[in-house]
C-alpha positions in Angstrom: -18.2 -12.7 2.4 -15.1 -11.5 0.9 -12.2 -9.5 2.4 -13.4 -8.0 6.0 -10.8 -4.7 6.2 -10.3 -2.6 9.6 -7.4 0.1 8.7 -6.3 3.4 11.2 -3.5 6.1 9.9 0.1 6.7 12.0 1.7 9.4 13.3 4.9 7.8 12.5 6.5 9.3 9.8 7.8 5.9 8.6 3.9 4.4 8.9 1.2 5.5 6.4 -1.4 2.9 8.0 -1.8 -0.3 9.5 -4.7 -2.4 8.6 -6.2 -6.2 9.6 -8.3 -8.2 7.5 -9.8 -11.8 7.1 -10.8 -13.5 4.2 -14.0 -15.8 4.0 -14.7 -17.6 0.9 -13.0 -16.0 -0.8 -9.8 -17.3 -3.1 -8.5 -14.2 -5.4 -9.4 -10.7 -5.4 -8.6 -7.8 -7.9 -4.8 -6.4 -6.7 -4.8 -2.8 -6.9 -1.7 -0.7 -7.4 0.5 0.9 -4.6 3.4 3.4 -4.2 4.1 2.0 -0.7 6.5 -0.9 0.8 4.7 -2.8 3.5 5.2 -5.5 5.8 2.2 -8.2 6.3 1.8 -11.0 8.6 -1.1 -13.6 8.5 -1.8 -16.9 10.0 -3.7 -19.7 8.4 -4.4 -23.3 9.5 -2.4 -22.9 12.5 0.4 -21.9 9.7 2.5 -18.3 10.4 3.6 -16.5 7.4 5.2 -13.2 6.9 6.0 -11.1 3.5 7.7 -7.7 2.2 5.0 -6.4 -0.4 6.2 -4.4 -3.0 5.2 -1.3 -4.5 2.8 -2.6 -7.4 2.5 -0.6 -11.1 -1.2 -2.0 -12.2 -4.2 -3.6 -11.0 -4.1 -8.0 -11.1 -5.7 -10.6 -10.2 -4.0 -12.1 -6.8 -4.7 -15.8 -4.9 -5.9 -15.1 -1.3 -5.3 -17.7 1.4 -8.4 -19.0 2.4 -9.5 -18.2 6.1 -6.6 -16.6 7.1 -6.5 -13.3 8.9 -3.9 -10.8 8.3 -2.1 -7.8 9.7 -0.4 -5.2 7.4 2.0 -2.5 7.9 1.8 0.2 4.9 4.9 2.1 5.3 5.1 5.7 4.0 6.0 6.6 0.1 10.0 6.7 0.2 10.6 4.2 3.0 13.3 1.9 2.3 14.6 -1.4 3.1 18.4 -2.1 3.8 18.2 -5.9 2.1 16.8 -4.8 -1.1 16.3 -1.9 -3.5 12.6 -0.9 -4.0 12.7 -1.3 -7.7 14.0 -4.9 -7.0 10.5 -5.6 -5.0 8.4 -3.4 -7.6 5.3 -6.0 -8.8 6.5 -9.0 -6.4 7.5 -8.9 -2.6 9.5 -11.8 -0.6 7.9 -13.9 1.3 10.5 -14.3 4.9 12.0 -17.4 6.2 11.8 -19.0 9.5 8.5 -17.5 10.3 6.4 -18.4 13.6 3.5 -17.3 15.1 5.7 -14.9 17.6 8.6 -14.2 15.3 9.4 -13.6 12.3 13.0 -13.1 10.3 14.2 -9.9 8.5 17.5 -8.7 7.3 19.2 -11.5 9.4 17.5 -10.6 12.6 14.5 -12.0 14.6 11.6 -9.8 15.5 8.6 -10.0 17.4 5.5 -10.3 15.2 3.7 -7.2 15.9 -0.4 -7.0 16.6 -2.4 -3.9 14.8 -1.8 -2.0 18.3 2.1 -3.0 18.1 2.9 -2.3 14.9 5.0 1.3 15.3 7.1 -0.1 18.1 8.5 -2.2 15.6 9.0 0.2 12.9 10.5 2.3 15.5 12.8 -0.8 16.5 13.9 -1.9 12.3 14.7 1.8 12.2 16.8 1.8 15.1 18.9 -1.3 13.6 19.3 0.4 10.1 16.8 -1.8 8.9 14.7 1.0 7.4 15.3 3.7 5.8 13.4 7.2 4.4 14.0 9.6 2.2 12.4 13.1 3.3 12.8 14.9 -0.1 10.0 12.4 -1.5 7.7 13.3 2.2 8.4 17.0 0.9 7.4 16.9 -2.8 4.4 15.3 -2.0 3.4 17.5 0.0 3.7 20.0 -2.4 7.1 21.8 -1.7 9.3 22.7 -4.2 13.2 21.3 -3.0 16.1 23.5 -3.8 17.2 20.4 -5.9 17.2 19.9 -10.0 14.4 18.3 -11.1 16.5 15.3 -12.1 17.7 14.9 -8.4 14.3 14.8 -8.1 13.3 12.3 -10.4 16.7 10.2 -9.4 15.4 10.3 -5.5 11.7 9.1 -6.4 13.4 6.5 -8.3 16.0 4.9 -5.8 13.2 5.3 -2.6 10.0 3.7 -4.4 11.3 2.4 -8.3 9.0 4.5 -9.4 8.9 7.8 -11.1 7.5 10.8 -9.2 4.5 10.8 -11.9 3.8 7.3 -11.2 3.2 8.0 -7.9 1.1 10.4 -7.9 -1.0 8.9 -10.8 -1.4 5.2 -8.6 -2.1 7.8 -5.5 -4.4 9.4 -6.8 -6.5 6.8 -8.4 -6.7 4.9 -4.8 -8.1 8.5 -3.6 -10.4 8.5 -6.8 -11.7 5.0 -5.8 -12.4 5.3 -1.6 -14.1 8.6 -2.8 -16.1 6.9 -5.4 -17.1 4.0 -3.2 -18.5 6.3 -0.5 -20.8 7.9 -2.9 -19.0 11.0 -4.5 -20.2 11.7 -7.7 -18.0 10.7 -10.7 -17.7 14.4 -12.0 -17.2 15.8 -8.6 -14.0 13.1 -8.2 -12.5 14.8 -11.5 -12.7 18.1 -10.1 -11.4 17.3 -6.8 -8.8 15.0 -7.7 -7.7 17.0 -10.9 -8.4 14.9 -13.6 -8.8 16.0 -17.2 -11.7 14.9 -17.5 -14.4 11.5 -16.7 -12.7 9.5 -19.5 -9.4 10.1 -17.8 -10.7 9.1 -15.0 -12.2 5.9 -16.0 -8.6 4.8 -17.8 -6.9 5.6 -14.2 -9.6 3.6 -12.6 -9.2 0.5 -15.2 -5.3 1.0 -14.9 -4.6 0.9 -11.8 -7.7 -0.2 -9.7 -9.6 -2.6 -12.0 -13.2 -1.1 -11.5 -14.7 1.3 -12.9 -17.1 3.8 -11.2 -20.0 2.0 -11.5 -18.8 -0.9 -9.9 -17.3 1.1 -6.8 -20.2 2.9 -6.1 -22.0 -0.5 -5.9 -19.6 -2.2 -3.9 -19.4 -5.0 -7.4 -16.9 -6.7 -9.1 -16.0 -9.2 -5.7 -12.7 -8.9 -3.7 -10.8 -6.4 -3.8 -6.8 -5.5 -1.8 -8.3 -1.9 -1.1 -10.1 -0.8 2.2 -13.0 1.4 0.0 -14.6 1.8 3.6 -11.4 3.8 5.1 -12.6 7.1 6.2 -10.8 10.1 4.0 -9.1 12.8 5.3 -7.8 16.0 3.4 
């Protein structure tokens, strides 16, 4: 059975998706590497949890709870917490105290666990209380514009909002673009071309690196759980 994924995009400029899954029989899965903070909520046995996930450098293997179901919060690149520097979370997370199926506690306050439909009115709410924070110059560079900053203020701004270097993220970005592509059929050649790889070699060490498949395996939907929604439609 696996990992059973639903995920939608935001409009919130703090949000980059929010997704729901279950697990059935199913006790690890292959990690996969992420640029992106996120907050996750799942219940299992009657038990409520809650967890900051950090950004992650490389692909792992990772326990999964069985039978549990989950709701996730992927906020966008260059979000920031108030209770911890990003490169303090990079690889790990922290799981949240005092967690019950209605509430949950972060940065000293309770909040209302959120549903998959309820999930922006509480971003909107942590950024309200200084919870959150983001960094537009990292929203910019992504998107391709060029900052009238140094390119060390650059690299110094990518660093303090994700603990990562502005190549990193693009690399890990861009291999979780490589891999949704590849699992809904696009050629392996065609995925270079698009996604500006050197070449298929390159592509393959991206794909080993930081997603733990290879191309083979994607397109055939092998190689058991896996922490990425393959099926999540792609937009450009």
């Amino acid at each position: 059975m696996g990992l059973q994924f639903e995920t939608r995009g935001s409009d919130s400029p703090w949000v980059d998706s929010v997704w729901t899954c279950t697990s059935a029989r199913v006790t690890t899965m292959t990690s996969v590497a992420g640029a992106r903070l996120g907050l996750v909520f799942w219940q299992q046995d009657g038990t409520a949890y809650a967890a900051v996930t950090g950004p992650e450098t490389r692909t792992g293997r990772a326990p999964v709870p069985e039978g549990a179901v989950f709701t996730g919060i992927d906020f966008a690149v260059g979000v920031s917490l108030r209770m911890a520097p990003t490169g303090d979370l990079l690889d790990g997370g922290v799981t949240l105290p005092d967690t019950s199926r209605r509430t949950f506690r972060l940065d000293g306050t309770r909040w209302e666990t959120p549903g998959p439909d309820d999930a922006e009115a509480l971003v909107d709410r942590l950024v309200r209380a200084g919870v959150l924070d983001r960094d537009p110059l990292v929203a910019d560079v992504l998107r391709g514009h060029r900052p009238a900053v140094s390119q060390r203020t650059v690299e110094r701004r990518f660093r303090s909002a994700t603990g990562l270097t502005r190549g990193a993220v693009r690399q890990i970005e861009r291999a979780r673009t490589a891999a949704r592509l590849l699992a809904v059929g696009e050629p392996a050649a065609g995925v270079v071309v698009k996604l500006d790889y050197f070449d298929e070699p390159h592509l393959a060490r991206a794909l080993r690196t930081y997603v733990g498949r290879t191309a083979g395996e994607l397109r055939a939907g092998a190689g058991g759980a896996i922490a990425l929604d393959v099926d999540q439609r792609l937009t450009s």
